[in-house]
C-alpha positions in Angstrom: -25.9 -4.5 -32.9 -25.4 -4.7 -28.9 -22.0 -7.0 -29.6 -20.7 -3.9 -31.5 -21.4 -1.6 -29.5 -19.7 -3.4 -26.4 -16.6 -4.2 -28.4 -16.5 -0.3 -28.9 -17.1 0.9 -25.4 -14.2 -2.1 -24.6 -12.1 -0.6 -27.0 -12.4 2.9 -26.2 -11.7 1.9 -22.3 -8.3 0.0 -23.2 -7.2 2.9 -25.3 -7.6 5.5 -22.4 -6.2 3.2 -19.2 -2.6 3.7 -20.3 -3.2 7.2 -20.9 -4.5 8.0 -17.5 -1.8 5.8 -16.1 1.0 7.6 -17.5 -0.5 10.8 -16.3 -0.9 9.3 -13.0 2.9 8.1 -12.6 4.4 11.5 -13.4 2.1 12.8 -10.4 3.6 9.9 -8.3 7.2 11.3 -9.6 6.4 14.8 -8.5 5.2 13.0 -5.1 7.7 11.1 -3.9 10.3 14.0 -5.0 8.6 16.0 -2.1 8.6 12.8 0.1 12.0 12.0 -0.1 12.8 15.8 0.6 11.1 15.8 4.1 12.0 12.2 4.9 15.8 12.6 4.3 18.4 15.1 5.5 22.2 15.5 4.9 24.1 13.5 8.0 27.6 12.6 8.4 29.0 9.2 9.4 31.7 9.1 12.3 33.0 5.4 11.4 34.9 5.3 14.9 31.0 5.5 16.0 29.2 3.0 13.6 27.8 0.3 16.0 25.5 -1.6 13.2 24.6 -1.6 9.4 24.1 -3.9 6.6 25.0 -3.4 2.8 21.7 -5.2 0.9 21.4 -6.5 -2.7 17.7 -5.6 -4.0 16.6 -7.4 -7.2 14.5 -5.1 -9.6 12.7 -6.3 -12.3 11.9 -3.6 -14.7 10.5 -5.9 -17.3 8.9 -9.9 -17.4 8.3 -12.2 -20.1 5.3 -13.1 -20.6 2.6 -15.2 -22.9 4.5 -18.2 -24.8 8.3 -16.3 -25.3 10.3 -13.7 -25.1 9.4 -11.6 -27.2 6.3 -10.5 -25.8 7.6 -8.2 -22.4 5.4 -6.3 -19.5 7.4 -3.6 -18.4 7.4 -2.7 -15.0 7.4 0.2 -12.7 9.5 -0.4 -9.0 9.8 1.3 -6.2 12.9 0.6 -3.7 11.2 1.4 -0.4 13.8 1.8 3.1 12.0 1.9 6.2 13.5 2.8 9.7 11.9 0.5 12.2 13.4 1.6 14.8 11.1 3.3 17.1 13.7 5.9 18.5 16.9 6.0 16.9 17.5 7.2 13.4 19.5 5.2 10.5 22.0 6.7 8.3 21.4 5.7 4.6 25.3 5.6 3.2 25.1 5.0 -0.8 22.0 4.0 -2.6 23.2 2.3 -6.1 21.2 1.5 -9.3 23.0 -1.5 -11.6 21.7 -2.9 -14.6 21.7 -6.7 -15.6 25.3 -6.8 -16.3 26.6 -5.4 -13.0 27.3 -2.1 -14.6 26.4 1.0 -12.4 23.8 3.1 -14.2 23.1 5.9 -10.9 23.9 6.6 -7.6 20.3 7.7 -5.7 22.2 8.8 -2.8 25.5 10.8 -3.1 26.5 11.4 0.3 25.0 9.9 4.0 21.4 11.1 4.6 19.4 10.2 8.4 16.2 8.6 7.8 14.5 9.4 11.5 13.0 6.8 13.8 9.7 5.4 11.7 10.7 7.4 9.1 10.8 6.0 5.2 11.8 6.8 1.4 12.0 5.7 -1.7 13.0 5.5 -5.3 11.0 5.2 -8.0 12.3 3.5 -11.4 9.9 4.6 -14.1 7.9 1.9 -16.8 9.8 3.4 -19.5 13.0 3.3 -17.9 14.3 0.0 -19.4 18.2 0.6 -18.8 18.3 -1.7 -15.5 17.2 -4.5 -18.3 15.3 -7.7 -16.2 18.2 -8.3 -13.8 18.6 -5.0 -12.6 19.2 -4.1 -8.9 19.7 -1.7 -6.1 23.2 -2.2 -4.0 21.7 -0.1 0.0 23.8 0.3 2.6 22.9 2.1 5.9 24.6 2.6 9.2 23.8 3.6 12.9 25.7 5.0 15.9 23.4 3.0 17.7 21.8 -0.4 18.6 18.5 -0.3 15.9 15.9 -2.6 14.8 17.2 -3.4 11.2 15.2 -1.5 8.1 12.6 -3.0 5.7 14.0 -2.3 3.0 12.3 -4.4 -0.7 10.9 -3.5 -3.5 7.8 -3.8 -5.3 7.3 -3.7 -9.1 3.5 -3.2 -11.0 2.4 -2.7 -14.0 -1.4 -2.2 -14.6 -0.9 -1.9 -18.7 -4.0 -2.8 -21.1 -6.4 -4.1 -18.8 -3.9 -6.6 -17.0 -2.5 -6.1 -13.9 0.7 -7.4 -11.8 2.1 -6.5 -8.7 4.6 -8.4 -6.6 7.6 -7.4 -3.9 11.1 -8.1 -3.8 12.7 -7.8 -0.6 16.6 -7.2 0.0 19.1 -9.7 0.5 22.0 -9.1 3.2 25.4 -9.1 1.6 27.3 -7.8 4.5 26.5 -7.2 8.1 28.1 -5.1 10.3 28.3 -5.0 14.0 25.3 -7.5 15.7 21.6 -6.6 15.0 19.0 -6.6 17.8 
């Protein structure tokens, strides 16, 4: 009698987790929404001025494979996070873009320049259920200063906490193009 009882309680517990996460990511949503409001504001970029910036490649992996093929998938939530290290000079992000697994642009996150202040970070957030980057997705970053800067951290990290298993891991960027000589 104990046996079924456990394998009820167990049950009951698997069926609510994914439930309460959902509920919990749209919260998160609504969070970094406000984040990214106080964080960023509109700049403009005088190229004559540009002393240093990098364009970054930033692999996101909004599903895995898992078990014995691929049929069986974990989807993934990611965040692209961009953190000025700098602990006095602000960074200008320039374009923030979103590709799936075939190269093909799905958004732009960032439509014009925006200053992210000394110490200052953001993010993007790339729901579970958003499957359109497929498992090679990325982010394409590129940010500029008018000034000698540490460079950003900029990576992601992808989790998933779905029926009682749970995987996290980061992703950091890779430079594609470097401009001007970093500290």
């Amino acid at each position: 009698m104990k046996l079924k009882q456990h394998f009820w309680v167990c049950w009951a517990i698997a069926a609510i987790v994914p439930t309460a996460c959902s509920t919990q990511t749209a919260l998160q949503k609504q969070k970094l929404s406000s984040e990214q409001k106080t964080s960023l504001r509109a700049a403009t970029v005088d190229r004559a001025k540009v002393v240093m910036g990098q364009t970054l490649y930033v692999p996101i992996y909004s599903h895995i494979y898992h078990y014995n093929s691929q049929d069986h998938v974990m989807d993934l939530s990611a965040t692209l996070s961009i953190r000025n290290t700098d602990l006095t000079n602000s960074i200008i992000i320039t374009s923030v873009r979103y590709y799936d697994t075939d190269g093909q642009l799905i958004r732009k996150n960032v439509e014009s320049p925006v200053e992210l202040k000394p110490l200052a970070s953001t993010n993007f957030f790339i729901a579970a259920d958003d499957t359109s980057g497929g498992s090679g997705a990325n982010f394409i970053v590129e940010w500029v200063a008018e000034k000698k800067v540490y460079e950003p951290v900029i990576e992601a990290i992808m989790i998933s906490t779905y029926y009682q298993q749970g995987i996290s891991f980061v992703s950091p960027a890779k430079v594609l193009k470097q401009h001007g000589m970093p500290n």
